[in-house]
SETI-669942 format. One record per residue (C-alpha): residue number from 1; z, x, y. Coordinates in steps of 0.001 Angstrom, whole numbers, plus 500000, padded with zeros to 6 digits. Each point is the difference from the previous one (the first is absolute). Layout:
REM SETI-669942
- n, w, u, v
- NUM, Z, X, Y .
...
REM end
This chain:
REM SETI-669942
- n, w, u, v
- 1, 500000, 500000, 500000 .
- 2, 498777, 501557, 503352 .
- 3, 502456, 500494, 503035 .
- 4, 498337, 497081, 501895 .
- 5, 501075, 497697, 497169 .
- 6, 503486, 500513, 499652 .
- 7, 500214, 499683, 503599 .
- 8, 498434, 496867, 500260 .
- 9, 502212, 498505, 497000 .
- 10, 502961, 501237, 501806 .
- 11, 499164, 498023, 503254 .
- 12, 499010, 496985, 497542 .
- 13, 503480, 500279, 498598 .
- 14, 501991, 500583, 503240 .
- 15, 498542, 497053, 502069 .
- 16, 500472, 500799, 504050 .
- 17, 500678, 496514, 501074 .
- 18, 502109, 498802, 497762 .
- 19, 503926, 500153, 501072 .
- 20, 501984, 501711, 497589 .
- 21, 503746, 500656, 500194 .
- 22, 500284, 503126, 502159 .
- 23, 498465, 497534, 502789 .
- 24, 503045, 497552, 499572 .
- 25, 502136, 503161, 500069 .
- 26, 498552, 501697, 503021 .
- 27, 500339, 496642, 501846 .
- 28, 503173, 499041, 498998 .
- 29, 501154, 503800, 501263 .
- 30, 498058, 499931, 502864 .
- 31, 501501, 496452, 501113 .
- 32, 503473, 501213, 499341 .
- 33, 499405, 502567, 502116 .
- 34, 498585, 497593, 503021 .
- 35, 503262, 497663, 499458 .
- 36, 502317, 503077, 499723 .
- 37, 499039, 502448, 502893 .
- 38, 497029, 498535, 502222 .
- 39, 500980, 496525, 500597 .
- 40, 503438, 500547, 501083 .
- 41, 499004, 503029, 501695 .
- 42, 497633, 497450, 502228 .
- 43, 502620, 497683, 500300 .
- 44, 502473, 502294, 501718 .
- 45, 497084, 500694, 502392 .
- 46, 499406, 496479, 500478 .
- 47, 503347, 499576, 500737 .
- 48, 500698, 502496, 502827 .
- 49, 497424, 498907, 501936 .
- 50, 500503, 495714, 499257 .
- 51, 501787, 498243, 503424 .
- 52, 500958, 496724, 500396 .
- 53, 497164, 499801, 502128 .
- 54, 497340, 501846, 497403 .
- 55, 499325, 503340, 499610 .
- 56, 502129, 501961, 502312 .
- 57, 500989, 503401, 500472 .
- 58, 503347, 499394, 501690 .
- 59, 501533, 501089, 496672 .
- 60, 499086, 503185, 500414 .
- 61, 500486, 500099, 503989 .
- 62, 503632, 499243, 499042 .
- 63, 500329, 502902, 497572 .
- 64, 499252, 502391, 502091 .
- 65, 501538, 499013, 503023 .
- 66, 503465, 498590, 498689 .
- 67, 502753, 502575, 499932 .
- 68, 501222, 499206, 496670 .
- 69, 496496, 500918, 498582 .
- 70, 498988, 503164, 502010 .
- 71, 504091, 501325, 499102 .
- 72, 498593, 498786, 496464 .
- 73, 497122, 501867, 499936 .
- 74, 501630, 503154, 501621 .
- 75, 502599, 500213, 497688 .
- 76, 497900, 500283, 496891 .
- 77, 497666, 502281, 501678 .
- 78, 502585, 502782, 500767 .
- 79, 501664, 498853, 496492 .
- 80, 496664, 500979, 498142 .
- 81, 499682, 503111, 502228 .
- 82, 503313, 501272, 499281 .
- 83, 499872, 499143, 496435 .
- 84, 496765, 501769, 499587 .
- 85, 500729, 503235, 501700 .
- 86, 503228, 500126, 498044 .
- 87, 498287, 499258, 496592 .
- 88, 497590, 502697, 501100 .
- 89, 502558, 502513, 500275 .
- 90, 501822, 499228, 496624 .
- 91, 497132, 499427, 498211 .
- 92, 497835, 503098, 501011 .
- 93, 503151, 502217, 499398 .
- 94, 500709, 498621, 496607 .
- 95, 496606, 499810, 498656 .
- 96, 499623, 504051, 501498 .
- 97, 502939, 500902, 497779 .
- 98, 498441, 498358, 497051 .
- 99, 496580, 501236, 499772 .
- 100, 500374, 503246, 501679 .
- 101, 503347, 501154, 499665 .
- 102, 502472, 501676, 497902 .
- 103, 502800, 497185, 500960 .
- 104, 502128, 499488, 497232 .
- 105, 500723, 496051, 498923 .
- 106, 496158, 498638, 500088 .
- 107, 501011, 497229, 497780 .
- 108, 502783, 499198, 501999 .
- 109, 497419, 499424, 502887 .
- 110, 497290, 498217, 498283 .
- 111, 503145, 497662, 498738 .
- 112, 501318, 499416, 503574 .
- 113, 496053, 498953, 500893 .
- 114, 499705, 497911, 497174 .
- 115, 503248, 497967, 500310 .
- 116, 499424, 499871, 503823 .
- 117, 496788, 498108, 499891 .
- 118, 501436, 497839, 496884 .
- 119, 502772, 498788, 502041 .
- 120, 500201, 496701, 501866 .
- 121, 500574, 501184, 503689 .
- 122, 502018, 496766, 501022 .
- 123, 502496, 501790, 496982 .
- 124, 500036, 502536, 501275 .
- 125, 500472, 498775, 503738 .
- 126, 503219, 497747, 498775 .
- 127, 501629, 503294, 498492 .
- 128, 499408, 501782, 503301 .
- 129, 501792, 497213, 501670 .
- 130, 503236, 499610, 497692 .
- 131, 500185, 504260, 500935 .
- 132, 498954, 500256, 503547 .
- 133, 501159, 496374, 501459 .
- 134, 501314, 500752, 503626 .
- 135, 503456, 498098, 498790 .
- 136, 500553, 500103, 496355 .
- 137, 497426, 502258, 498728 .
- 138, 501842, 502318, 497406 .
- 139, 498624, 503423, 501670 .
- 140, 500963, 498671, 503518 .
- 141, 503334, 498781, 498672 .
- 142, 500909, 503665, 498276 .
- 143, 499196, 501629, 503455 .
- 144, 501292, 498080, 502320 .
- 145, 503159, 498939, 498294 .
- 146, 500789, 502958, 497727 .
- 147, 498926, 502579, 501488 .
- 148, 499786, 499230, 503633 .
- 149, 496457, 500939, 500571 .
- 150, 498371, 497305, 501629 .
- 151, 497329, 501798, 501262 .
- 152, 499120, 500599, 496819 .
- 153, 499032, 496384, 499138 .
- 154, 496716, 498291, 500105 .
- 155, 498803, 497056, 500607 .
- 156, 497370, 498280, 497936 .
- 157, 499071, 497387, 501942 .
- 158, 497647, 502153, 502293 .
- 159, 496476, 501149, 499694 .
- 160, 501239, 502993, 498804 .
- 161, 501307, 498288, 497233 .
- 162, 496749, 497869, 499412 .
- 163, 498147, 503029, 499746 .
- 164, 502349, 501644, 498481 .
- 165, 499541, 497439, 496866 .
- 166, 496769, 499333, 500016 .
- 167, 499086, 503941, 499924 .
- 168, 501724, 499797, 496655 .
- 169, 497340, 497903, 498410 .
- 170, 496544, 501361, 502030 .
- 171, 500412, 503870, 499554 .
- 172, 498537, 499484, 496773 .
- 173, 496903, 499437, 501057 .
- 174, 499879, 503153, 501765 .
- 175, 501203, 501930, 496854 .
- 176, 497457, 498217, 497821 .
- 177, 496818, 500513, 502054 .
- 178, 500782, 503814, 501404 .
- 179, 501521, 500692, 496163 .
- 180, 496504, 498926, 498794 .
- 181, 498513, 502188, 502458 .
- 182, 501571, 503085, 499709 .
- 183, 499694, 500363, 496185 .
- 184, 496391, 499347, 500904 .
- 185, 498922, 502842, 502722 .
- 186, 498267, 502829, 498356 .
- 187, 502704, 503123, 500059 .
- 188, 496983, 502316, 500711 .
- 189, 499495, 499140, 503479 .
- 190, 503646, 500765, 500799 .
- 191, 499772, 503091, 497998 .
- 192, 496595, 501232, 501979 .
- 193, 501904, 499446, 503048 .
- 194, 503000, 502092, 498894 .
- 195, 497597, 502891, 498923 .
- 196, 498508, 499799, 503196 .
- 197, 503748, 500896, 501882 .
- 198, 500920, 496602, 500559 .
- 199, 503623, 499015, 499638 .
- 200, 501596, 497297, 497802 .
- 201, 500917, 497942, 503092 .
- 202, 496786, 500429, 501492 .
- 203, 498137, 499468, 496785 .
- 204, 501959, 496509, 499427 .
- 205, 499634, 498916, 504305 .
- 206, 495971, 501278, 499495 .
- 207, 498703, 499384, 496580 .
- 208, 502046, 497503, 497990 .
- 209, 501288, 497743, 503179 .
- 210, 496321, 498800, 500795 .
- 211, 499009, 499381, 496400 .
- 212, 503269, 497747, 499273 .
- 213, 500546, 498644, 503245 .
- 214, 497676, 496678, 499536 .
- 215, 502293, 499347, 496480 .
- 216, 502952, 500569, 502255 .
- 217, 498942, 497502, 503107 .
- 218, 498829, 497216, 497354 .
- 219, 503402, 500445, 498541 .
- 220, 501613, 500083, 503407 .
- 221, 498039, 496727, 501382 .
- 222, 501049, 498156, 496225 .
- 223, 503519, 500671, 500791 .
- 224, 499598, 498349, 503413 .
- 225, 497968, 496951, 498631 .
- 226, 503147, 499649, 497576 .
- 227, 502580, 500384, 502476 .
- 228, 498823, 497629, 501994 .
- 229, 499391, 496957, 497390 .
- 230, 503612, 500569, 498553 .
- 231, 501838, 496925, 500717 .
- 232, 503237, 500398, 497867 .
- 233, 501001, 502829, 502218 .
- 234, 499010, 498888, 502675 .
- 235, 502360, 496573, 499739 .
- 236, 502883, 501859, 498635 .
- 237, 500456, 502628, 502176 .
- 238, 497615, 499069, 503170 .
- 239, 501391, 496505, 500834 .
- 240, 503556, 500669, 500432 .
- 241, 499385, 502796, 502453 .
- 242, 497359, 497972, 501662 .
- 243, 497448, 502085, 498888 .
- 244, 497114, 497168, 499606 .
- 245, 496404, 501176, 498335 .
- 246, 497018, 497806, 499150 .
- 247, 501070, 499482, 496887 .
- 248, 503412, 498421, 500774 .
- 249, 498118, 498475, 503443 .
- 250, 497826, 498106, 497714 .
- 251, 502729, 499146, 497363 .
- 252, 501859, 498642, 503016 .
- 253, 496824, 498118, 500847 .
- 254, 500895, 497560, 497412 .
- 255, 503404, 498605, 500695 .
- 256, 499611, 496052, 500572 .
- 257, 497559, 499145, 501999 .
- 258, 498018, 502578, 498238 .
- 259, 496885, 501340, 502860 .
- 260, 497276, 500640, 497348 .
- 261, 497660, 501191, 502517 .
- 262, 502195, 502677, 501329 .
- 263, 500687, 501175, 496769 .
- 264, 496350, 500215, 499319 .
- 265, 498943, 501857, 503412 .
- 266, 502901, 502090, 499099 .
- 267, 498792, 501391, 496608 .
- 268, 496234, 500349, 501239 .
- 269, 501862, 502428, 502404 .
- 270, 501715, 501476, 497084 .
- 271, 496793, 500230, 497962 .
- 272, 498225, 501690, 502815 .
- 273, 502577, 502416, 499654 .
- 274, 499756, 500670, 496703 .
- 275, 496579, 499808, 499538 .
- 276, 499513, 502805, 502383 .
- 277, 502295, 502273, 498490 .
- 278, 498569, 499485, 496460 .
- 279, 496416, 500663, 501589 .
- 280, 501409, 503148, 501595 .
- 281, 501839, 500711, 496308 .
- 282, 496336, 499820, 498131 .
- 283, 498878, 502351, 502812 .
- 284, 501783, 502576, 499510 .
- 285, 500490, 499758, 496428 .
- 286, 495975, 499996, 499591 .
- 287, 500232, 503319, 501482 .
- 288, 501765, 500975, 497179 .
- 289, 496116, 501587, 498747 .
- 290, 501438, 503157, 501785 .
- 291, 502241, 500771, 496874 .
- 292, 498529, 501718, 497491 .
- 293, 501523, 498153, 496531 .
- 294, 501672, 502343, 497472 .
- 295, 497894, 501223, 497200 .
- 296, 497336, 501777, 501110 .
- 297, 502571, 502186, 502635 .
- 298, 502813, 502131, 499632 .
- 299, 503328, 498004, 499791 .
- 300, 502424, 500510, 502593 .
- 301, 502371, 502895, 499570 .
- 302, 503796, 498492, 500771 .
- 303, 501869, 501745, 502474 .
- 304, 502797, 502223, 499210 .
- 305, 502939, 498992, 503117 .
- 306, 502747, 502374, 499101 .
- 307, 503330, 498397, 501120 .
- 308, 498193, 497745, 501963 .
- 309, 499043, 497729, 497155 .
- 310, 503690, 498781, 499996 .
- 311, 499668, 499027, 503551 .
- 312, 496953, 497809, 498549 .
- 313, 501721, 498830, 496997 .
- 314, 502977, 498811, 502299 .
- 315, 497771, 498024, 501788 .
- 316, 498750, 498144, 497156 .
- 317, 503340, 499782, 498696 .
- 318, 500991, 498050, 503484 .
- 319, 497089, 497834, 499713 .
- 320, 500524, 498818, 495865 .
- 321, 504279, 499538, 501506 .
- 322, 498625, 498046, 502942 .
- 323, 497036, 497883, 498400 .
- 324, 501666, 499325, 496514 .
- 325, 503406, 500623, 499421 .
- 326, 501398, 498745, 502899 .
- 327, 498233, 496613, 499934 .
- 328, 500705, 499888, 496180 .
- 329, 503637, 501171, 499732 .
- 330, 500707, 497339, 503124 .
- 331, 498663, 497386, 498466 .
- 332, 501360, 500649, 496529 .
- 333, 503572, 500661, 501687 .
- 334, 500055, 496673, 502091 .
- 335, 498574, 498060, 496611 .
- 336, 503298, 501127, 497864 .
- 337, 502406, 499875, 503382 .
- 338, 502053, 496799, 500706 .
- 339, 500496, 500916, 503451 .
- 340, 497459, 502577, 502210 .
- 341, 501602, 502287, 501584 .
- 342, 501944, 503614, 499912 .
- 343, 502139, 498842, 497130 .
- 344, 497223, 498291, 497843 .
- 345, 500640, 502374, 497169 .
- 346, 503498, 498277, 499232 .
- 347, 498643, 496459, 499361 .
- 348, 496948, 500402, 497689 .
- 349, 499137, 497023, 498330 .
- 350, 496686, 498253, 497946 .
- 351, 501049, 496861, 501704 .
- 352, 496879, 500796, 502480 .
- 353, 497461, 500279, 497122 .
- 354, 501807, 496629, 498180 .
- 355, 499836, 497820, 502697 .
- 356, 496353, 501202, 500733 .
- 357, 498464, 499771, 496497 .
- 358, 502185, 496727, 498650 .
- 359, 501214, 498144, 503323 .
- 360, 497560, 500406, 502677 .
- 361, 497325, 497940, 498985 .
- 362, 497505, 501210, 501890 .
- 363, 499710, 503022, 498131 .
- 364, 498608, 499292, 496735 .
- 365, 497214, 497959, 501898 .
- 366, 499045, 502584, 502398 .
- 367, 499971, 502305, 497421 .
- 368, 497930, 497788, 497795 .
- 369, 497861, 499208, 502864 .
- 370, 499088, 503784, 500830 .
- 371, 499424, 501330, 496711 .
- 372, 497932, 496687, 499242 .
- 373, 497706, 500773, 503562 .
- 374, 499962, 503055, 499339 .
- 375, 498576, 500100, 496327 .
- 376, 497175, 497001, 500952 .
- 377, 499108, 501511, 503563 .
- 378, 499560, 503743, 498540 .
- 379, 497793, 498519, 497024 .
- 380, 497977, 497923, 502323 .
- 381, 499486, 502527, 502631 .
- 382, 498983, 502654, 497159 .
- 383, 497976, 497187, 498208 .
- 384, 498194, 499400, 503217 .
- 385, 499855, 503676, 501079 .
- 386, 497821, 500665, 497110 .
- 387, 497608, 496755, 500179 .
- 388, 499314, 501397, 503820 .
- 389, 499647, 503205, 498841 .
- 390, 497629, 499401, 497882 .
- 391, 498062, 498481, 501647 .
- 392, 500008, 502575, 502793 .
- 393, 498748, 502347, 497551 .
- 394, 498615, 498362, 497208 .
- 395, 497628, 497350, 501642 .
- 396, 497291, 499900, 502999 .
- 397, 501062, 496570, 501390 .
- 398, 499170, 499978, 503600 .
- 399, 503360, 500301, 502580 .
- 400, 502150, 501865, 496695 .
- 401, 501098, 502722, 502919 .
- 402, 501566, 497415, 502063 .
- 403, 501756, 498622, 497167 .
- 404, 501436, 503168, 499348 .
- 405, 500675, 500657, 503592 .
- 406, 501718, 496787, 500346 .
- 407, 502060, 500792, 496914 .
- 408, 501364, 502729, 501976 .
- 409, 500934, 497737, 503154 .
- 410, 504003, 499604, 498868 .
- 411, 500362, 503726, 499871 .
- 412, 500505, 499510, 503435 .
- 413, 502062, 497260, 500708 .
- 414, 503742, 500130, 500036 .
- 415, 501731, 497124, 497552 .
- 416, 501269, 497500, 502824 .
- 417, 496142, 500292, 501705 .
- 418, 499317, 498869, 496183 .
- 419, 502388, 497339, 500449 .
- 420, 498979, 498579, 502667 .
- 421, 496632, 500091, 499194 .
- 422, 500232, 498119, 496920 .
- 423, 502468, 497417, 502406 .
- 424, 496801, 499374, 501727 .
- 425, 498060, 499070, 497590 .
- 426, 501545, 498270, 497307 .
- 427, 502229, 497796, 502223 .
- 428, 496637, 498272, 501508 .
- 429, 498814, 499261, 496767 .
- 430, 501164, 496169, 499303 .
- 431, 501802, 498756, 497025 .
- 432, 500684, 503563, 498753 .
- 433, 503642, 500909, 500570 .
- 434, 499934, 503815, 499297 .
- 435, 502670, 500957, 502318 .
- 436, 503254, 501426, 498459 .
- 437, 498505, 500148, 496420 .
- 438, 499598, 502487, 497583 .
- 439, 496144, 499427, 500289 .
- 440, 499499, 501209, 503607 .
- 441, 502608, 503163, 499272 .
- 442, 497584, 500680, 497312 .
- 443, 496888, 499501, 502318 .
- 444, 501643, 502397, 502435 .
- 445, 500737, 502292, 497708 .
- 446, 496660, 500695, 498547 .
- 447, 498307, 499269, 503193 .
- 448, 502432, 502645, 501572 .
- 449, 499538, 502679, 496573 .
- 450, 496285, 499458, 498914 .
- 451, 498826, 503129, 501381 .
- 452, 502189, 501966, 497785 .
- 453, 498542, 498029, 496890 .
- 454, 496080, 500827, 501323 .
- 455, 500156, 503958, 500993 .
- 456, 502137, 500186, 496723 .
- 457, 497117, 498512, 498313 .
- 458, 497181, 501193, 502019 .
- 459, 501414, 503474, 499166 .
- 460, 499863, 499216, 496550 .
- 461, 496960, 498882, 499433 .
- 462, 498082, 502706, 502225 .
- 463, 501158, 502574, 497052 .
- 464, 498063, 497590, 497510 .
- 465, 496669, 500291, 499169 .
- 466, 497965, 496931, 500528 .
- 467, 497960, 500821, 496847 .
- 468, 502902, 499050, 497645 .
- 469, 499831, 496697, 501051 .
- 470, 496168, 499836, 500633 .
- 471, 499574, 501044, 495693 .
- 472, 502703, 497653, 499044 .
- 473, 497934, 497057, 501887 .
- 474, 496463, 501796, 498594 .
- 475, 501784, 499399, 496600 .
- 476, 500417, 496358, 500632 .
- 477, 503871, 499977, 500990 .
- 478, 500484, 496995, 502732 .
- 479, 501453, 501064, 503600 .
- 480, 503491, 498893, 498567 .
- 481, 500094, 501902, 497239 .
- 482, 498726, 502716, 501439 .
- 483, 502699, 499908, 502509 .
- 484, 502784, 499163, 497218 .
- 485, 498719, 502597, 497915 .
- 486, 498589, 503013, 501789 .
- 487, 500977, 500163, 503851 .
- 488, 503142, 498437, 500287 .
- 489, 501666, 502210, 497174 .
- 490, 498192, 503166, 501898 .
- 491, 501746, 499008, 503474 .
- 492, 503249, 498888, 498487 .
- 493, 502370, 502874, 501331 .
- 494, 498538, 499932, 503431 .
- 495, 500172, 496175, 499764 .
- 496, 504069, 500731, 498947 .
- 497, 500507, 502153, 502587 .
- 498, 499190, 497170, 502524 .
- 499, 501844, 497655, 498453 .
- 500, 502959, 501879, 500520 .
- 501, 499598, 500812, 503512 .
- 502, 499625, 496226, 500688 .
- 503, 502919, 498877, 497827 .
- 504, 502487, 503251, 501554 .
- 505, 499375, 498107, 503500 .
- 506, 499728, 496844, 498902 .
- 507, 503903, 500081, 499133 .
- 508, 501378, 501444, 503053 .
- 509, 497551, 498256, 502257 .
- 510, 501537, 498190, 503372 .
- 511, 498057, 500034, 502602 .
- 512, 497588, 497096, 499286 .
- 513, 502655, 498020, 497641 .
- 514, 502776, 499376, 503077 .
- 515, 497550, 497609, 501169 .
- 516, 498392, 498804, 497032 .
- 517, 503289, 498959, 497666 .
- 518, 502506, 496807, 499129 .
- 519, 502768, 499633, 497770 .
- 520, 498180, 499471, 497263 .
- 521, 497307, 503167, 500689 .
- 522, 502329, 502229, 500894 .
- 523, 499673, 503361, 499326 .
- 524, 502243, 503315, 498917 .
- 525, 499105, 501594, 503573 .
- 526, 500576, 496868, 501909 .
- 527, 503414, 499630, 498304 .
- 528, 500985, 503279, 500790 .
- 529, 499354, 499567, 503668 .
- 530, 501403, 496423, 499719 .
- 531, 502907, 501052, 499043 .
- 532, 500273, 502897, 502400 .
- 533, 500041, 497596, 502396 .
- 534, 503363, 498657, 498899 .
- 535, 501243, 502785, 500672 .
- 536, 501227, 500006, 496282 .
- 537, 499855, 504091, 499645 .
- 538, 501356, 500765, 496358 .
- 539, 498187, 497074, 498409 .
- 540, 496844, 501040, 501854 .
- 541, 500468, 504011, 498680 .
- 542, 500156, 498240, 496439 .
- 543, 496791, 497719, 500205 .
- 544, 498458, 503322, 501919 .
- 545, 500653, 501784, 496593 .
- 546, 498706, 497461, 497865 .
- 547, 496589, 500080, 501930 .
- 548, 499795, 503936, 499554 .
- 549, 500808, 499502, 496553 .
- 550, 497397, 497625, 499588 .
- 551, 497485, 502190, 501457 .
- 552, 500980, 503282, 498443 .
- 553, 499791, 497668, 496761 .
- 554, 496587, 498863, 500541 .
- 555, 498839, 503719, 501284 .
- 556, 501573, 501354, 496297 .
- 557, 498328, 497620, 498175 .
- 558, 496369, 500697, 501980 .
- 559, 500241, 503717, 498922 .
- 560, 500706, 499481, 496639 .
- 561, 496954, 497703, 499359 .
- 562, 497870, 500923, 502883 .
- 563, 500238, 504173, 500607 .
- 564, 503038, 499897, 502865 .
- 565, 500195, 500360, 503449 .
- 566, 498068, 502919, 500857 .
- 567, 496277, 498143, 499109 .
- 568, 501602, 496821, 502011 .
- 569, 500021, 502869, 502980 .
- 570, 497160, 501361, 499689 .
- 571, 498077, 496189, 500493 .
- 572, 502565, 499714, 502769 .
- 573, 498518, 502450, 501711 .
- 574, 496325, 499422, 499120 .
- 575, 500792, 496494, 501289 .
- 576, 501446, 501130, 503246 .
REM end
């Protein structure tokens, strides 16, 4: 049989026009997409600029002319800037020591980075408070009191103390990208310039500064596009020392009579924001062509620091006491304590842990609640993530680009800009009560996480070659079987990886569930913070230490079955 004839019998077999089940499939993602990112995206635009005389822009004339707003807006700028230059400092250093140093304690490092990012930051922020209080904050309390040194105490209701938290959870980013970067310059251009008489500090300003500095920017401007969107934080040490930022100005938005369009003129300001610093972020890191990847070059020779590699070690000692055991110990000391304070260690008790697990009933549903959104919205944004991805890659349907692109569109919007976005839109649709149900947490939460789920995919199937699944389909295998059978087994660890950096989030998230949940939808993060509010502080250290134990738990698990942490970081950071 000639070459023209099996051609024509495949194209007799494999009718064009017919619709076959990868068409429903494509739809159906493609739709899901539209409902979950583009419509309520349009909505919130719709609604910033909707009067009660038609289409106004008074909402945004208010914004930037009301006090409230412009302090608003000024405070999260210098928060982000602060937070960024500080995250570039302890990230650069640390990641230095690591890749090019003889620094003793590397794992010690790459643990403090790890457990940094894993952490929820409103945790962390509540710790900081029961230690650094300006009244009974146990720190405060032991100088002041004990040993008469009040000028000694801190206070962490300031911007100080803001950034001092939120630097805690950003410099990661730093680490990650100029980590990445460093292990990846080619060793011979340093060493050319040392043969040629230059120094080691000249050699680092002249040769390896410019080839890492893009990493190091696009891990600077990360850290400020974080900082900024973190509400937890934000409410628990920015509000009581009247420290108001858009997140908390738009949270505040919605006590009764909510002012929808505010809120939405609000987060198109905050978008704006964001969306410019992620556009500067891709920038720089496309730069990143400038670094010659290891392999073909000499790998870097680490530095030898004499004494001074204790100096270095010290500091990352600081930074592991400051980021991690602090926070921790705090928490797990005001959990067991029946009274905070200097004397806590005389009344330990599990009455905390009893009354949160058996008598607080609010418990065992948020907990229920999270790991249940959690599990369906990391499954769904994966599932999704590699329908879009495929067809990015896989297909030639006209406008696949602009799917992808608008795939991508969350990455830059904080969770309450989520939140009210979805607000928008789903409260105008009639008959369809979506507000303070599980369903529209869900919604936000794979709106909010579905980039991770498509560049973990996308990454995935780029290191697949198409011709696997063009011989299985040659052979007569169906697009479903092909997917069951040969792709989808192919892309399953990269397709892991993303589940777990939607479900790690997932858990802690609180930013776009303060406005979303009820009583019945509460969540593990919202009862924290609930309960903070009560001002009940040993019961709140206890539930605290139930949520880290939950996510540590679901973090174990995830390495055991899906190859740990370290490939979860590395999509992380192809993502970002």
């Amino acid at each position: 049989m000639t070459f023209e004839a099996i051609s024509g019998s495949i194209r007799i077999g494999a009718p064009r026009k017919r619709l076959r089940l990868e068409h429903f499939v494509m739809g159906g993602a493609i739709l899901c997409l539209i409902v979950l990112v583009v419509l309520p995206i349009l909505s919130l635009l719709f609604g910033s600029i909707r009067g009660e005389q038609g289409l106004s822009l008074d909402q945004f004339g208010e914004v930037f002319s009301g006090r409230l707003y412009r302090q608003a807006l000024f405070n999260s700028l210098i928060l982000g800037a602060w937070t960024g230059l500080f995250s570039l400092i302890i990230g650069v250093v640390l990641a230095w020591a690591v890749s090019r140093s003889d620094v003793p304690g590397k794992t010690l490092i790459q643990l403090t980075v790890s457990l940094s990012y894993l952490s929820p930051p409103f945790l962390t922020a509540i710790a900081f408070v029961y230690l650094f209080s300006p009244n009974a904050g146990l720190i405060n309390v032991l100088m002041r009191d004990v040993f008469g040194l009040p000028w000694l105490t801190f206070n962490i209701f300031s911007m100080t103390g803001l950034v001092l938290v939120t630097v805690l959870h950003t410099f990661p980013f730093v680490y990650l990208l100029a980590s990445s970067a460093l292990q990846s310059v080619d060793a011979s251009y340093e060493e050319a310039a040392q043969i040629l008489g230059a120094s080691k500090l000249r050699t680092a300003f002249s040769i390896t500064a410019p080839l890492v500095a893009p990493a190091i920017l696009s891990g600077t401007l990360l850290a400020f596009v974080n900082a900024i969107a973190l509400f937890g934080s934000q409410a628990i040490i920015g509000l009581p020392g009247r420290i108001v930022t858009l997140p908390t100005r738009i949270y505040a938005l919605f006590d009764y009579p909510p002012e929808y369009g505010l809120a939405s003129a609000l987060s198109l300001v905050f978008i704006v924001i964001t969306v410019v610093a992620l556009y500067l972020q891709r920038a720089f890191l496309a730069r990143r062509s400038f670094v010659t990847l290891a392999g073909k070059g000499a790998r870097p020779q680490l530095i030898n620091l004499g004494p001074a590699r204790w100096i270095l070690f010290g500091f990352a000692v600081a930074a592991f006491l400051v980021a991690i055991v602090a926070p921790y110990s705090t928490l797990i000391a005001v959990s067991f304590s029946k009274s905070w304070g200097l004397a806590f260690w005389k009344g330990l008790t599990l009455s905390n842990y009893k009354f949160i697990l058996f008598e607080y009933n609010v418990t065992q549903r948020a907990i229920l609640n999270s790991l249940m959104l959690a599990t369906i919205a990391a499954t769904i944004a994966v599932f999704l993530g590699a329908l879009i991805g495929w067809i990015d890659l896989r297909t030639r349907i006209p406008g696949r680009k602009l799917l992808d692109y608008a795939a991508l569109i969350p990455l830059g919007l904080p969770g309450i800009v989520v939140a009210v976005a979805l607000l928008q839109f789903w409260l105008r649709i009639p008959h369809l009560a979506l507000y303070g149900t599980l369903t529209i947490l869900l919604l936000a939460y794979v709106g909010r996480y579905i980039p991770l789920g498509v560049r973990a995919a996308n990454t995935s199937l780029r290191q697949i070659d198409p011709s696997l699944e063009e011989s299985a389909q040659i052979l007569g295998a169906s697009w479903a079987t092909t997917m069951r059978e040969i792709t989808l087994p192919l892309i399953r660890p990269g397709l892991f990886a993303g589940w777990l950096l939607v479900f790690v989030p997932v858990i802690q998230e609180l930013s776009a569930s303060i406005l979303l949940f009820s009583s019945s939808s509460i969540t593990l993060a919202v009862a924290v913070y609930n309960l903070y509010e009560t001002g009940a502080v040993e019961r709140v250290g206890a539930l605290s230490i139930i949520n880290m134990v939950i996510i540590g738990a679901a973090i174990f698990v995830a390495n055991k079955l899906g190859g740990g942490i370290a490939k979860a970081s590395t999509a992380r950071e192809v993502t970002a």
